[in-house]
N, C-alpha and C positions, 0 to 999 in steps of 0.2 A: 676284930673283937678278941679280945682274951679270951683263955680257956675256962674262965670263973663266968664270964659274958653269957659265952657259947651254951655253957654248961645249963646255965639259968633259962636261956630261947629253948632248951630239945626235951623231949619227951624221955621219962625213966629208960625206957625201951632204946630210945636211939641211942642214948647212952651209955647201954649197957653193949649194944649191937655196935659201936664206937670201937669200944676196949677189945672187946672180943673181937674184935674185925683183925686189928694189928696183933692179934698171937698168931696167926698164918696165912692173913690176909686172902681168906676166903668165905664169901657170903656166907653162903651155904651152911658151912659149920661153924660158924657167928651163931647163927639165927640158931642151929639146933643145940648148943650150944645156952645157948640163953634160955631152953627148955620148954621151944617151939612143941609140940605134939602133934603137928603135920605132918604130911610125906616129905618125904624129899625132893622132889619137885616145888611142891607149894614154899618150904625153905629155900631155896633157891630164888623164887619169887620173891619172895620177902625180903629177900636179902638185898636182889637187883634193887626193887623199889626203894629201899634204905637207903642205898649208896648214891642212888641218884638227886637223891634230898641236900640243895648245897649245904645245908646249914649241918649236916650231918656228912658229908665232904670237908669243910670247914673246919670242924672240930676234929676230923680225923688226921685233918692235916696239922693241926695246931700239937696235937697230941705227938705228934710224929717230928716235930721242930723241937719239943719239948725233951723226948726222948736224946734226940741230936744234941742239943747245949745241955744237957744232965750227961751224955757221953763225954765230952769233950769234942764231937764232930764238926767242922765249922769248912764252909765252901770252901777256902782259901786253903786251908788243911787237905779235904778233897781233891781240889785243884793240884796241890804240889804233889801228892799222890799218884796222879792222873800222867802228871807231869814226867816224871820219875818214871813212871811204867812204860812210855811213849821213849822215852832215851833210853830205855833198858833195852826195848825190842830194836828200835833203830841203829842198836852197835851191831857192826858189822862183823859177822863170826866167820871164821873159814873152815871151808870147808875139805873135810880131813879123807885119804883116801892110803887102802893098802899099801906098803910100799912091799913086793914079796925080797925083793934083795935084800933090803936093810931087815925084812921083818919088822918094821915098824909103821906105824900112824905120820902121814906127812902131809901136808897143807897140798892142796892143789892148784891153787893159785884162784881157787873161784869163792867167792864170798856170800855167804846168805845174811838177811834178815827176818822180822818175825812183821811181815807187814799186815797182815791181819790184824796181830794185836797192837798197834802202832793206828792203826787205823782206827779201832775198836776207841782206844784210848781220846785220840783227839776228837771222834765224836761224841764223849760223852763230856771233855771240858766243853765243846761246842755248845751242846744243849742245858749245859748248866751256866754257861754264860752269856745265852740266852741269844746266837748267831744263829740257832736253826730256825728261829721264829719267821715266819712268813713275811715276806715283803709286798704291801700293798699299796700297788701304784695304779692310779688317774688322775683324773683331774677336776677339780668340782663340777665343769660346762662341761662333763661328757667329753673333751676334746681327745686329740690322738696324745698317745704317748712314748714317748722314744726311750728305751734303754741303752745305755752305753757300757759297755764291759769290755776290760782291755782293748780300747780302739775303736770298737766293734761296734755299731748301730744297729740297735733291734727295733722296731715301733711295731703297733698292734693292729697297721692295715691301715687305722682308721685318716 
């Protein structure tokens, strides 16, 4: 659905709890925010139950794609971003130690990386290119199932 679609299926309320959701992406002060006169709690509530409403997910998301191509953001842009940060941490830097004779800074001969963030990196191209999604295997009869992975035969018993 379009954002004009969307906009036309939700109530003044969801709509308004929409916009105000993406200024800090927090129910809670959405809902008080919109000039709830509740506790804080009860906002809270309100806010969970809003969020859970697809057609108000929907639009939050459509808002939020929207936001992105009015940026200039785009996957592929992302992507080489992701890209780029994941070869930065993976050069190899050496690692520098006293030298007291020369009084200077000299390579040791051992090399680091930043594999954490190298890590960090290719799991978020992963999940935006949508490899981390769940693989579900059977079979329509119930039957057994065999996996295969580098060589390697797994089946499920059955």
């Amino acid at each position: 659905m379009t954002i004009t679609e969307l906009e036309k299926a939700l109530k003044p309320e969801e709509r308004t709890f929409a916009r105000e959701y993406l200024a800090d992406y927090n129910a809670t002060a959405a809902v008080l925010r919109m000039g709830f006169d509740g506790t804080k709690p009860a906002a809270a509530n309100k806010g969970s139950k809003l969020l859970r409403k697809p057609k108000v997910r929907e639009y939050i998301d459509a808002l939020l794609r929207e936001q992105a191509e009015s940026a200039g953001v785009t996957k592929n842009g992302l992507i080489a971003q992701l890209l780029e940060i994941k070869q930065r941490c993976m050069a190899a830097e050496p690692v520098m130690t006293w030298d007291a004779e020369s009084k200077s800074w000299v390579e040791s001969g051992e090399y680091r990386f930043d594999a954490k963030g190298a890590a960090k990196a290719i799991e978020q191209m992963s999940k935006m290119l949508g490899y981390d999604a769940p693989v579900k295997l059977g079979t329509e009869d119930g039957g057994a199932v065999t996996l295969q992975i580098a060589g390697k035969a797994f089946d499920d018993g059955g």
